[in-house]
Every structure is written in structure tokens, then in C-alpha cells.
Backbone bond lengths (Angstrom), bond angles and torsions (degrees), N, CA, C in turn:
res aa  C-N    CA-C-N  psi(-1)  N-CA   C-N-CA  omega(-1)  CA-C   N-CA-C  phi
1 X - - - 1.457 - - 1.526 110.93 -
2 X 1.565 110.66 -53.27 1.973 97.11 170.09 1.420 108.94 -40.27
3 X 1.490 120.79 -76.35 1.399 126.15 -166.30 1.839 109.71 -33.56
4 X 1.540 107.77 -39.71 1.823 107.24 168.92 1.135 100.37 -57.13
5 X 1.320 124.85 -75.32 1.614 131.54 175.50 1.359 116.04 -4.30
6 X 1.665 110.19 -71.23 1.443 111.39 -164.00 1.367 104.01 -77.08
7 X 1.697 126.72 -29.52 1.437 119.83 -172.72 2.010 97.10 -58.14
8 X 1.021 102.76 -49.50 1.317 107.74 -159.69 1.787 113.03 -58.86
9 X 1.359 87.30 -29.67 2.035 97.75 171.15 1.641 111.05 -77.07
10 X 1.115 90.32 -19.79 1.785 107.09 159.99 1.269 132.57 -20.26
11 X 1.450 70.73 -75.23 1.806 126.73 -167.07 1.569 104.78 -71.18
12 X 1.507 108.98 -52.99 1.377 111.04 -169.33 1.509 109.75 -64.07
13 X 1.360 103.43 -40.79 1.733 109.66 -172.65 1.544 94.57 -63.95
14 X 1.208 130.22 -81.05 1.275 150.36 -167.74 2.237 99.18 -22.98
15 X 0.989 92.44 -54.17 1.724 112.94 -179.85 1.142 134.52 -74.32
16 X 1.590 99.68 -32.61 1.481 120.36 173.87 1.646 131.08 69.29
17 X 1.513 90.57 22.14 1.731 122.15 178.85 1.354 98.62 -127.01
18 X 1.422 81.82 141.83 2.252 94.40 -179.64 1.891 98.49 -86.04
19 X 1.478 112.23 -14.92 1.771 95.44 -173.05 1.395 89.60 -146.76
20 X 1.800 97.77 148.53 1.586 92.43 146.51 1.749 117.92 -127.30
21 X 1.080 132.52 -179.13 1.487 142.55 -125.81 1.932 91.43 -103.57
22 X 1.603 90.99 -75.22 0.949 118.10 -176.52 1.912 132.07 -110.39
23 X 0.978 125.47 159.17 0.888 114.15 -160.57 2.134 100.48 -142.48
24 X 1.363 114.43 142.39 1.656 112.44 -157.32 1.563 100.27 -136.65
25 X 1.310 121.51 112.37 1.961 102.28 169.61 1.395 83.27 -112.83
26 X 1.252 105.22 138.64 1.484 130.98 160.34 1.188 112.31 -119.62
27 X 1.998 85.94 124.71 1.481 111.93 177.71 1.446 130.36 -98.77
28 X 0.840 134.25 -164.01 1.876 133.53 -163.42 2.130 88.73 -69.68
29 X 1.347 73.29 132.93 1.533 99.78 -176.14 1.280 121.05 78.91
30 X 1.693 135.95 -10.59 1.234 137.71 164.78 1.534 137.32 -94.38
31 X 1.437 91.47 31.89 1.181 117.99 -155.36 1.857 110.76 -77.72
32 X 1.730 107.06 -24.45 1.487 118.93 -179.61 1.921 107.21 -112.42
33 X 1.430 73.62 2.99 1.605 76.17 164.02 1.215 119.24 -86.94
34 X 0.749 129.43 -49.26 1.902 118.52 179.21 1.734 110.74 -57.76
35 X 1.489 109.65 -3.87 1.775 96.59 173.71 1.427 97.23 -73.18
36 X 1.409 145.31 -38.42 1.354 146.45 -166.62 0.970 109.07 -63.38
37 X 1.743 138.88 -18.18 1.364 137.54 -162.98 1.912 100.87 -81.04
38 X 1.276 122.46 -25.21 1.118 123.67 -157.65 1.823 110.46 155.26
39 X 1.975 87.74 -167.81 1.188 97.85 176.26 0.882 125.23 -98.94
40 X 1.596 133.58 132.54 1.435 143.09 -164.67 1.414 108.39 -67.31
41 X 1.176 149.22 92.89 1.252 138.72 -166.89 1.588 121.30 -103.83
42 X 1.760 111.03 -18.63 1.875 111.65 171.81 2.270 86.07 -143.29
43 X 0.901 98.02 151.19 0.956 100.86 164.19 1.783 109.55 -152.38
44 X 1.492 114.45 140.02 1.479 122.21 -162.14 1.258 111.67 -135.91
45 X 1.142 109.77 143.58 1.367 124.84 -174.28 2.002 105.92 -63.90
46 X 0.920 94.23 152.30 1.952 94.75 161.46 0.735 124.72 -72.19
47 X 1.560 111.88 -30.53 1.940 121.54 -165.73 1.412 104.33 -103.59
48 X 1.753 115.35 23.29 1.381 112.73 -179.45 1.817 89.31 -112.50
49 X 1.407 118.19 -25.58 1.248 123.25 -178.06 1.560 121.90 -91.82
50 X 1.497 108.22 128.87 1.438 100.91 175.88 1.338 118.90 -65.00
51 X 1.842 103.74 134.36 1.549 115.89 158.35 1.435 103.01 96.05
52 X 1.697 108.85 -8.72 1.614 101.73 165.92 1.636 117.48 -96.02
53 X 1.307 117.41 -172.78 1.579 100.07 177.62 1.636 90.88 -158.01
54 X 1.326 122.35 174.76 1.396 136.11 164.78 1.450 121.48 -32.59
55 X 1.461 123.51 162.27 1.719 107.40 -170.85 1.754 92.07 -88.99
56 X 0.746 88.29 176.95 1.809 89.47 -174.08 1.570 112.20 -124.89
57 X 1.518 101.46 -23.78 1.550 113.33 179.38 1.553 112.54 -111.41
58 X 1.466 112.84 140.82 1.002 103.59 -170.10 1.855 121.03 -91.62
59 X 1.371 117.55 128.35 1.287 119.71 -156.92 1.287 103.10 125.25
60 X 1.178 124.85 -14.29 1.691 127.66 178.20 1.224 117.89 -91.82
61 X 1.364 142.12 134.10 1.352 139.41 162.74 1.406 140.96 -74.43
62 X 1.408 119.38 105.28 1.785 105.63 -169.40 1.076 131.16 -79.71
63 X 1.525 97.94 61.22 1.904 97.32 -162.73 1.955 83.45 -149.55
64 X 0.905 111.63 168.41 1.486 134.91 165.65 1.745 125.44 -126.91
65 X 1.214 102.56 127.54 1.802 86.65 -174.61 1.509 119.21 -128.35
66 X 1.277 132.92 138.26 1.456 123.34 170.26 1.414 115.86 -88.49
67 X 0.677 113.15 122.13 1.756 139.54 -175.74 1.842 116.42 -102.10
68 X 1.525 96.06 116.16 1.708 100.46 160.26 1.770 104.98 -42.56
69 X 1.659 92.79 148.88 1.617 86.93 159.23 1.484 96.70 -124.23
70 X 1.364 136.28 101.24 1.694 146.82 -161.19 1.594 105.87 57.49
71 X 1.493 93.46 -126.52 1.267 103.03 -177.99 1.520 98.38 -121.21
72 X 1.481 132.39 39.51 1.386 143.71 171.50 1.497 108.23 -57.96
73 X 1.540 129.25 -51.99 1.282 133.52 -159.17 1.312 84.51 91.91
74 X 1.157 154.57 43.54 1.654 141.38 -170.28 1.765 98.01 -130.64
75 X 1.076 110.53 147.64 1.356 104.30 -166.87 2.084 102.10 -130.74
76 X 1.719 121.01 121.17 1.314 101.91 179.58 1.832 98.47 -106.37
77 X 1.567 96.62 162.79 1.659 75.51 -167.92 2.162 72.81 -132.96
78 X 1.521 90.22 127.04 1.677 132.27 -166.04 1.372 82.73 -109.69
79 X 1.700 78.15 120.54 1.694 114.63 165.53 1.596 118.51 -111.50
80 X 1.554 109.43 119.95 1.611 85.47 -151.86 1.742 101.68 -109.35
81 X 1.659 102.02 27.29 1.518 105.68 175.59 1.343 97.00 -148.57
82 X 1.337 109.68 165.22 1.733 108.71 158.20 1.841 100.17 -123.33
83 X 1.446 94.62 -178.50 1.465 95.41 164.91 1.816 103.37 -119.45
84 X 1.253 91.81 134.25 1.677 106.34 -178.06 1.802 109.51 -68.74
85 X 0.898 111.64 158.39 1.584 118.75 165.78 1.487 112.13 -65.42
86 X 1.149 100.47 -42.43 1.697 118.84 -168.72 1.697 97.50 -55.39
87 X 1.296 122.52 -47.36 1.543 119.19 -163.66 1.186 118.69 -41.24
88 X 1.604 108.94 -35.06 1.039 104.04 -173.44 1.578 115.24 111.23
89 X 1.500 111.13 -9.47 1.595 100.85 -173.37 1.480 112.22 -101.90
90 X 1.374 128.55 23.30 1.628 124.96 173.97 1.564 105.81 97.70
91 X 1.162 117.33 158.02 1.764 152.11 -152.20 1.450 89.88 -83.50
92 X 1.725 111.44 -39.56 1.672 94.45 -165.44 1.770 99.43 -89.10
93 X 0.820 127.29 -8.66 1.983 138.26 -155.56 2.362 83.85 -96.13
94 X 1.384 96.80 -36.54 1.404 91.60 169.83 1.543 122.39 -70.39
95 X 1.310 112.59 -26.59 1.698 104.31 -152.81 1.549 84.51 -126.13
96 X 1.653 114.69 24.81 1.519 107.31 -172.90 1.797 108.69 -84.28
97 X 1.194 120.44 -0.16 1.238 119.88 -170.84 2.028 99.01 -104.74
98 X 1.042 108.07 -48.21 1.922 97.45 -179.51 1.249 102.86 -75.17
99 X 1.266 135.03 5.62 1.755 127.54 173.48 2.003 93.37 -117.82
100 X 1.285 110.71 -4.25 1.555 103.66 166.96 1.961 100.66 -80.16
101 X 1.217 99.20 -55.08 1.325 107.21 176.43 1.299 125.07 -65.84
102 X 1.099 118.96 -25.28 1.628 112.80 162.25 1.841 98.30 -57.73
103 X 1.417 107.45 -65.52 1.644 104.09 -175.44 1.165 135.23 -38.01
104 X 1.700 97.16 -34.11 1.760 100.97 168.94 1.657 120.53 -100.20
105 X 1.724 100.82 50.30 1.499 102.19 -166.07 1.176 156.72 50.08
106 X 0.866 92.94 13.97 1.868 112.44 159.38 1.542 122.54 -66.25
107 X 1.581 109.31 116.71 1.425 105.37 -178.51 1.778 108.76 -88.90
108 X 1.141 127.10 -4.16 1.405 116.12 -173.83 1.837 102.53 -170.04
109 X 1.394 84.43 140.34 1.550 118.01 -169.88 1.774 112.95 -86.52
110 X 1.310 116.60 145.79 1.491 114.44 158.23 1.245 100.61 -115.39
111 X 1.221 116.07 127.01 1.689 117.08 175.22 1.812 86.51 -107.79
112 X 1.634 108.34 140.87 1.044 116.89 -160.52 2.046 93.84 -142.84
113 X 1.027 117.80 129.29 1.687 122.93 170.98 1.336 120.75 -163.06
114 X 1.469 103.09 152.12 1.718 110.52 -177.39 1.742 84.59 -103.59
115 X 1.479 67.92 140.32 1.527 92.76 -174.03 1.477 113.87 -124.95
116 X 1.952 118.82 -172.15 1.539 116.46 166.95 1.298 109.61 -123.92
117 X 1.282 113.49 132.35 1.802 113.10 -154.95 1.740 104.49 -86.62
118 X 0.907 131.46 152.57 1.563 144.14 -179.66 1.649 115.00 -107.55
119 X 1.428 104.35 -4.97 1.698 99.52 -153.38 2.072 85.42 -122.03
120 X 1.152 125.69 95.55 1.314 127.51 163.59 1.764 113.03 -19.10
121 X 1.473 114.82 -47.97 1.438 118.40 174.04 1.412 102.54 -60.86
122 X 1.179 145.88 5.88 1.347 123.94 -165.16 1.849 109.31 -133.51
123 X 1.752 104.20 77.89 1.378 86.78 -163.82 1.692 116.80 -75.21
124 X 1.333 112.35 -169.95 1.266 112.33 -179.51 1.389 99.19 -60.22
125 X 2.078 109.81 152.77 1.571 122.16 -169.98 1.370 114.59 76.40
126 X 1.534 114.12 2.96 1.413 96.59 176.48 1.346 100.77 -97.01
127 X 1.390 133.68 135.51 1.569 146.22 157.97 1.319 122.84 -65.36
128 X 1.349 143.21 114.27 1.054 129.60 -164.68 1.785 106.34 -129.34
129 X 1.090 117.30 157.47 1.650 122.71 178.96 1.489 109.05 -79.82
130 X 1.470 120.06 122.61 1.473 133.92 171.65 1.844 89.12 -58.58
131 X 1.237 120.59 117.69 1.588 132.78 142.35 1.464 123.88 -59.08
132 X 1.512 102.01 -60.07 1.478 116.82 -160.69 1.941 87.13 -167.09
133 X 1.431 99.21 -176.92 1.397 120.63 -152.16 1.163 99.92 -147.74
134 X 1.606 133.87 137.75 1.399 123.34 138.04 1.658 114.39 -106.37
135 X 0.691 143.09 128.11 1.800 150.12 -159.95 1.886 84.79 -105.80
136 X 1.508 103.01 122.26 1.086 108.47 155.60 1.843 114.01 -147.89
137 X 1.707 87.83 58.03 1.716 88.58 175.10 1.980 96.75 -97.30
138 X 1.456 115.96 -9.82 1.135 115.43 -162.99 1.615 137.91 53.83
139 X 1.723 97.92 34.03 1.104 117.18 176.96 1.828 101.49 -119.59
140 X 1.450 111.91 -179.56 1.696 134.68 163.45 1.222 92.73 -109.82
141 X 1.241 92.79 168.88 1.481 118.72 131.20 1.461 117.28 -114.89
142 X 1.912 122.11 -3.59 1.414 97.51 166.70 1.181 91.27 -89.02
143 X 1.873 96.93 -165.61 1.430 109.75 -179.61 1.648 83.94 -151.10
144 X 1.341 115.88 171.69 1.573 146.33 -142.62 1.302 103.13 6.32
145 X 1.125 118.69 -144.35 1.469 141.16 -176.51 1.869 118.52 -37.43
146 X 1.573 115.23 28.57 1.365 108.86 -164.59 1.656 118.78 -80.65
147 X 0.697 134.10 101.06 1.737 112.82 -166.73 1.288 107.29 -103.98
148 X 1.467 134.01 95.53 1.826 128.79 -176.47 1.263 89.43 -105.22
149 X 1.232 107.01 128.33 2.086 130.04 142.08 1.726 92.77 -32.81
150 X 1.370 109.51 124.34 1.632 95.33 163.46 1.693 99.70 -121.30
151 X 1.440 123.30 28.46 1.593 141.80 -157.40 1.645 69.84 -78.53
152 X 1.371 103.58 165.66 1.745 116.53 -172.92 1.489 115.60 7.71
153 X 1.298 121.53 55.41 1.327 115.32 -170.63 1.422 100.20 -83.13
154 X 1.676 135.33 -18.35 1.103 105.34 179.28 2.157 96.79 -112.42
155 X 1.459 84.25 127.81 1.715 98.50 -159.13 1.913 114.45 -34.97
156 X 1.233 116.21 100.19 1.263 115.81 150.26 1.741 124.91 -23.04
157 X 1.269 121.31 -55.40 1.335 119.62 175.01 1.656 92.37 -75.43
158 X 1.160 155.18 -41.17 1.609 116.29 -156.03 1.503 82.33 -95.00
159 X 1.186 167.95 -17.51 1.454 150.14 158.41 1.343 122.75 -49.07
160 X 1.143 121.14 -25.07 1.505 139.80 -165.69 1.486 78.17 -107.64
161 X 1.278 155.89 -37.54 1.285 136.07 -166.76 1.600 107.12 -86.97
162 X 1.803 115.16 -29.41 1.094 116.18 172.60 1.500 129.85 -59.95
163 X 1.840 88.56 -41.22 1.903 105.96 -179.73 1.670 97.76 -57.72
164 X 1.689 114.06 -37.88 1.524 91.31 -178.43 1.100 123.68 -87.72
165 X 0.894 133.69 8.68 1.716 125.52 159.56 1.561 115.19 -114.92
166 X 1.468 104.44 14.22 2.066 97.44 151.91 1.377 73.94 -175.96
167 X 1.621 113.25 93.76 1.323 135.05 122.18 1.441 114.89 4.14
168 X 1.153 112.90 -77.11 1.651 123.77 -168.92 1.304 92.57 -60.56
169 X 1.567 157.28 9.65 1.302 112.60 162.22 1.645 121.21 -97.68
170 X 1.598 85.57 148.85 2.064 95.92 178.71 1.526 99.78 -67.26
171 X 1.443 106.25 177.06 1.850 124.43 158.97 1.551 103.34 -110.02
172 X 0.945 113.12 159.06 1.663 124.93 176.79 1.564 107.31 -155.70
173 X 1.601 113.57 161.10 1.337 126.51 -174.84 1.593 101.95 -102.93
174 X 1.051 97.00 125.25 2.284 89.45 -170.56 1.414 77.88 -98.06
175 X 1.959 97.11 158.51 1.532 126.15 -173.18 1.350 87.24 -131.95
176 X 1.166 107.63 116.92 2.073 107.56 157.44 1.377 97.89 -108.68
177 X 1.684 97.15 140.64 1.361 107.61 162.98 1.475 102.19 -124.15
178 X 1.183 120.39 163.50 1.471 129.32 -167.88 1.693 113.98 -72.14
179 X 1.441 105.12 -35.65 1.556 91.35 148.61 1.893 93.02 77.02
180 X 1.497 108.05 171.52 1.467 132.51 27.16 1.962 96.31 -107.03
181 X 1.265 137.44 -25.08 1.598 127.50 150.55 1.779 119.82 -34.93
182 X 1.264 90.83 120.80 1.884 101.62 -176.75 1.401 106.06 -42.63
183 X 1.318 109.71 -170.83 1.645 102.68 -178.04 2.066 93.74 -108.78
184 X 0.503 84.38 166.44 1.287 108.00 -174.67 2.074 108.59 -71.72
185 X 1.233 132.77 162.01 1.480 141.48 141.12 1.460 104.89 -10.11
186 X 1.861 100.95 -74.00 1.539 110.87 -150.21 1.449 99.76 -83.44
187 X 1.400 145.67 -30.08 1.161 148.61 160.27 1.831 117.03 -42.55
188 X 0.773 97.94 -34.82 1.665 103.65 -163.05 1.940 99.92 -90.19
189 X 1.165 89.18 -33.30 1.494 104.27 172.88 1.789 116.81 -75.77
190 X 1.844 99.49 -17.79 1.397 98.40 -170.39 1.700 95.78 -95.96
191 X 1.347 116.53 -18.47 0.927 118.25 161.05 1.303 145.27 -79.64
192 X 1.287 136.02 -11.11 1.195 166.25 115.59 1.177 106.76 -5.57
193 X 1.555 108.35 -80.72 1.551 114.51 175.29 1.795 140.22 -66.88
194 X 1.497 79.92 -18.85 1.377 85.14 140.92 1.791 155.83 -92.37
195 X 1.206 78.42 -4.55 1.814 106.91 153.63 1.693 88.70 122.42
196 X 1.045 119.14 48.85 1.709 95.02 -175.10 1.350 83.41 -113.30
197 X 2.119 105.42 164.84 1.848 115.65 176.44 1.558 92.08 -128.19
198 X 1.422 121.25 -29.68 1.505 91.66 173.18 1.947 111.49 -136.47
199 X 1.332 109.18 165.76 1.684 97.84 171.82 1.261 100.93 -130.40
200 X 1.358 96.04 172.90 1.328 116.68 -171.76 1.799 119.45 177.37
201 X 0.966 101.75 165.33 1.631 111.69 -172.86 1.540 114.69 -94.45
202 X 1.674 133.49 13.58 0.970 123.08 -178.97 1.845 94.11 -145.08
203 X 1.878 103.04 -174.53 1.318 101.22 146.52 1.566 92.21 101.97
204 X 1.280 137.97 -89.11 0.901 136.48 -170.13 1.886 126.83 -48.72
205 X 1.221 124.66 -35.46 1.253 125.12 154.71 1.368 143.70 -48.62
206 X 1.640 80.76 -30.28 1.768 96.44 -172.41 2.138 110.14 -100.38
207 X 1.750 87.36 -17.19 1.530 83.70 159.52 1.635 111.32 -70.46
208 X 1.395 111.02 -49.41 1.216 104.79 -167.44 1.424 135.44 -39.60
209 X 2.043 106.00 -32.03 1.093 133.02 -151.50 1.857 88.15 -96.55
210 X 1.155 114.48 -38.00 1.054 122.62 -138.44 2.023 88.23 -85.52
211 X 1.577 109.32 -33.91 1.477 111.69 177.33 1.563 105.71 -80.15
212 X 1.575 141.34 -4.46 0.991 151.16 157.43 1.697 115.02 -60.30
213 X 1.548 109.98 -44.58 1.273 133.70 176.99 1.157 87.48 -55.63
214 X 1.770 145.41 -52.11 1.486 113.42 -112.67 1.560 133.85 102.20
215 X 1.052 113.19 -41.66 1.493 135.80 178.44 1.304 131.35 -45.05
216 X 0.601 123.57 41.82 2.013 128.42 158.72 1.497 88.79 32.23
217 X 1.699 146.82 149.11 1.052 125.18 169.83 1.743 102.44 -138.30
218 X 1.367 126.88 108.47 1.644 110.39 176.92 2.059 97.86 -106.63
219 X 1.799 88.62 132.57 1.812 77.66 177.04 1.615 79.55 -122.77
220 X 1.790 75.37 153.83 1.895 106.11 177.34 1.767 119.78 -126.16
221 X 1.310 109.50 88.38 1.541 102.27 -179.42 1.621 123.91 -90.00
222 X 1.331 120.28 118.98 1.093 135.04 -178.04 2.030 110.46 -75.27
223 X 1.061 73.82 103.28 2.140 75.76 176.57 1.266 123.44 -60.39
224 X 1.222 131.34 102.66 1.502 104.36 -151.70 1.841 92.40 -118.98
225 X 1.242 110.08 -1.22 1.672 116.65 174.42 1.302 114.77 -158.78
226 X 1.062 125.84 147.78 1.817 113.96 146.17 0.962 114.70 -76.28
227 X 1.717 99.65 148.81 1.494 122.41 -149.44 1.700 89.08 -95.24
228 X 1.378 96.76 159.71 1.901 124.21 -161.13 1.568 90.85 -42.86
229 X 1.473 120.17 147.10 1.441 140.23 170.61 1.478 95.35 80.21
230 X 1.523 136.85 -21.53 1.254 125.41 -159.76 1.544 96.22 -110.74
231 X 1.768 124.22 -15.09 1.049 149.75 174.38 1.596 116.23 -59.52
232 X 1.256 125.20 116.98 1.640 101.09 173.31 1.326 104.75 -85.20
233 X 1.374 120.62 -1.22 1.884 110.85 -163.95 1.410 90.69 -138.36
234 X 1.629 112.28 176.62 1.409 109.58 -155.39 1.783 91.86 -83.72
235 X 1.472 107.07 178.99 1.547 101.39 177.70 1.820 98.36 -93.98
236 X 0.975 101.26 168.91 1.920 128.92 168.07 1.536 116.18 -175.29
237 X 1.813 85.59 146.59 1.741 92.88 -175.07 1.587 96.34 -86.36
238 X 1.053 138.29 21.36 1.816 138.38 146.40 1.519 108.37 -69.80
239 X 1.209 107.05 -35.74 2.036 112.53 -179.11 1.341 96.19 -66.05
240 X 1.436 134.29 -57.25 1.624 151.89 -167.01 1.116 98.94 -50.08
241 X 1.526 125.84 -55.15 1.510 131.62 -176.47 1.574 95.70 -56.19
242 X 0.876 100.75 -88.75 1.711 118.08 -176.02 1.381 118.74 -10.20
243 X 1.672 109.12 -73.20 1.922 110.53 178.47 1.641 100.16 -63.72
244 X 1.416 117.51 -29.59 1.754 102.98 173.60 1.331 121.78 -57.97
245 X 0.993 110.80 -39.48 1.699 123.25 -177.09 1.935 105.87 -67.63
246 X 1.373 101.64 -43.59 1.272 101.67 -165.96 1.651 95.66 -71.97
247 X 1.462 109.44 -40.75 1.510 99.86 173.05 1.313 130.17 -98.06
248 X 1.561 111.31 67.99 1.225 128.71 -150.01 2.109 102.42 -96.61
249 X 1.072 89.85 -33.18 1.397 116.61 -153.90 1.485 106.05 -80.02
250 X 1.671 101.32 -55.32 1.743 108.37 177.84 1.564 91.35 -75.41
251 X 1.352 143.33 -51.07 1.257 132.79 -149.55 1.495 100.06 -51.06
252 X 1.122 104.70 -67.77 1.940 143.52 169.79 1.439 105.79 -17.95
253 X 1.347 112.72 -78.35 1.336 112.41 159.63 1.043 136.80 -29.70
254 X 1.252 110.88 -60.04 1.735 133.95 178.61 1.791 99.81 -54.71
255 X 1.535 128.36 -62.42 1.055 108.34 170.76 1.609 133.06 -58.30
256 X 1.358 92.94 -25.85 1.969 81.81 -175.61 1.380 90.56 -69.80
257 X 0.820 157.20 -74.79 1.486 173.34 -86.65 2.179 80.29 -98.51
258 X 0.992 104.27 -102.66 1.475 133.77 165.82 2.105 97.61 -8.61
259 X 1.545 103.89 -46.04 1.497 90.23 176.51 1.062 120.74 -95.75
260 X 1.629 125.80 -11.68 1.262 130.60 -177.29 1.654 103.06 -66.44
261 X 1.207 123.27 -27.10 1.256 130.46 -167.70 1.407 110.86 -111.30
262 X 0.770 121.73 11.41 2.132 126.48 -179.84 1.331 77.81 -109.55
């Protein structure tokens, strides 16, 4: 929590605002989405902020930016990488950016990821609303004695605010697996039956951390393939880039829209 602390005093100096509103991680393929939210007004390196580091994946941005939201005086502060579980650098180096943003006042999060879709109706580019989660990296992000309600952890009112301004979107149950190798045939199938619609390697930790914060939490998964056995062709994070880009426009939209009104 210091290390959030100081990133976030960081932030304030660097920006020249004591808070920001909102708070955005963009994941593989949402990467030209946060230009639609507004105007870029400070933008900062990672390696100028404590406890962040370089993007590690490619399609990610190593910079962070605070962004007008209109002419609100409202400020969202765009994260244009995360850190994966997979890297290798620890649970807190993952969930170090929605507990930076809680610190620099932010009441509510967009958790944003390209994902592998489970539901045949859902081709690549479709965006869908995080419902619920099953976490099967078999890690926290608390530690000792923490006990959070995670019951509606991903906010009922900002989903219902999303369905109303694009109707057409589904809900789905996101599956993280620890990754960074796809899941397999029998995985995707084990997930399935356990009620899951999409997987993926991020997202779930940083909600957790992020409803610990306080944090209002809306997640948005971008389908960017069907997931292994449901796939006719092999998977690659070049495909991920690709349907993100192509669904650059509705994603994009969909968030400004979605932050102008949080």
C-alpha cells in the first residue's frame, strides 16, 4: 500500500491534480480505445512511477495517461499495460495499478481484456460484460486474515448502465488461468462446465484487489478468438492484436460513452 501511495503522489505532481475520478487498464486489443475517452492531457512513463515497470506484452503501452473526461473537470487516469501473473513478478506487482488508483482517488475501475470466447454466438470483436469470475491462478492478492464479500463484485449498476447505451451487449463468467500457454481442448471444456463463457490470463486479481480498495468495479472482455477445441485454427497473440484493432471503434466508443456517465 505505501509503494500505491507514493506512485499515486507521482501521479498527482506529474498531472498537477490532487485526484482522479476514474480509473481504465487496457488489455490486449484495447489499446486505441482509450484515445476515444478524450483529451490526453499528461502522459507518463511507467519507469518514472514507483512499482510499475515496462509493458512486457506486445500490444501494451508503457506509459499511463490522464485524460479529460469532456468538459466535466473530471479526470480518467489510462493504464495502457497491466502486469500479468505469468511474468513472474508477484500478486502485489499485479494488482499494483487499481490500488495505485484507488490512492490517487479514483472511485471506480474499468477492467478491460482480450480474451477466448466459449459461446459459438460470440464471434471475434464482440465485447462482452464481466458478470462474475472464476480465478483459477490459485493465488490472492490479499494476504492474512482478509475476508472481502466478492457477491456483485463486478457492479450491477455500471453493467445495467453499459446494457443501456449498447443494448446488444451479452454478460459472461471470465475464467483466468495463470497462463501465459493457452489452455488447452480439455481445459476450456473444464471450464465451460463449470459455468465459465470466456478465459483468459488476466482480470480477476485486480478485481479482487480493486473491491478491497473500495472500487466500484466494471469489467469488459473483448473476444478476440475461440478458445482451444472451439478454435478451427491454432491460437496467437497476432490474432488478439488484429480482432482488437478491427474492433477498435465499437470498443472505443462503448468506453467513452460508459465514462462520460460513471
Amino acid at each position: 500500500m505505501d509503494v500505491a501511495r507514493a506512485a499515486a503522489a507521482v501521479i498527482a505532481e506529474r498531472t498537477g491534480v490532487e485526484r482522479h475520478h476514474v480509473a481504465l487498464v487496457l488489455g490486449s486489443g484495447w489499446r486505441e480505445s482509450g484515445d476515444r475517452i478524450g483529451e490526453t492531457l499528461v502522459e507518463i512513463d511507467n519507469t518514472d512511477v514507483p512499482g510499475f515497470a515496462q509493458a512486457a506484452v506486445k500490444g501494451h503501452s508503457g506509459s499511463m495517461r490522464s485524460i479529460a473526461i469532456g468538459d466535466t473537470g473530471r479526470r480518467a487516469l489510462v493504464f495502457g499495460t497491466r502486469t500479468h501473473y505469468y511474468e513472474g513478478r508477484g500478486v502485489r506487482a499485479v494488482v499494483h495499478a487499481v490500488r495505485t488508483a484507488a490512492a490517487a482517488g479514483c472511485s471506480t475501475v474499468v477492467l478491460t481484456n482480450g480474451c477466448g470466447g466459449l459461446r459459438e454466438e460470440w464471434p471475434p470483436g464482440t465485447p462482452v460484460l464481466i458478470s462474475d469470475h472464476i480465478n483459477l491462478t490459485a493465488v490472492s492478492p490479499l494476504e492474512g486474515a482478509t475476508f472481502v464479500d466478492l457477491t456483485d463484485l463486478y457492479s450491477p449498476r455500471l453493467r445495467a448502465l453499459a446494457r443501456e447505451l449498447d443494448p446488444d451487449l451479452d454478460e459472461g463468467v471470465y475464467v483466468q488461468f495463470q497462463g501465459p500457454q493457452y489452455e488447452t481442448p480439455a481445459e476450456v471444456r473444464m471450464a465451460q462446465r463449470a459455468g465459465g463463457d470466456l478465459v483468459g490470463m488476466s482480470t480477476t486479481l485486480e478485481a479482487i484487489a480493486a473491491r478491497h480498495a473500495g472500487l466500484e468495479v466494471l469489467g469488459i472482455s473483448l473476444v478476440t478468438n475461440p478458445a482451444a477445441g472451439i478454435s478451427k485454427t491454432p491460437l496467437s497473440h497476432e490474432e488478439v492484436l488484429e480482432e482488437g484493432q478491427a474492433a477498435a471503434g465499437r470498443c472505443g466508443s462503448l468506453l467513452a460513452r460508459i465514462v462520460a456517465r460513471i
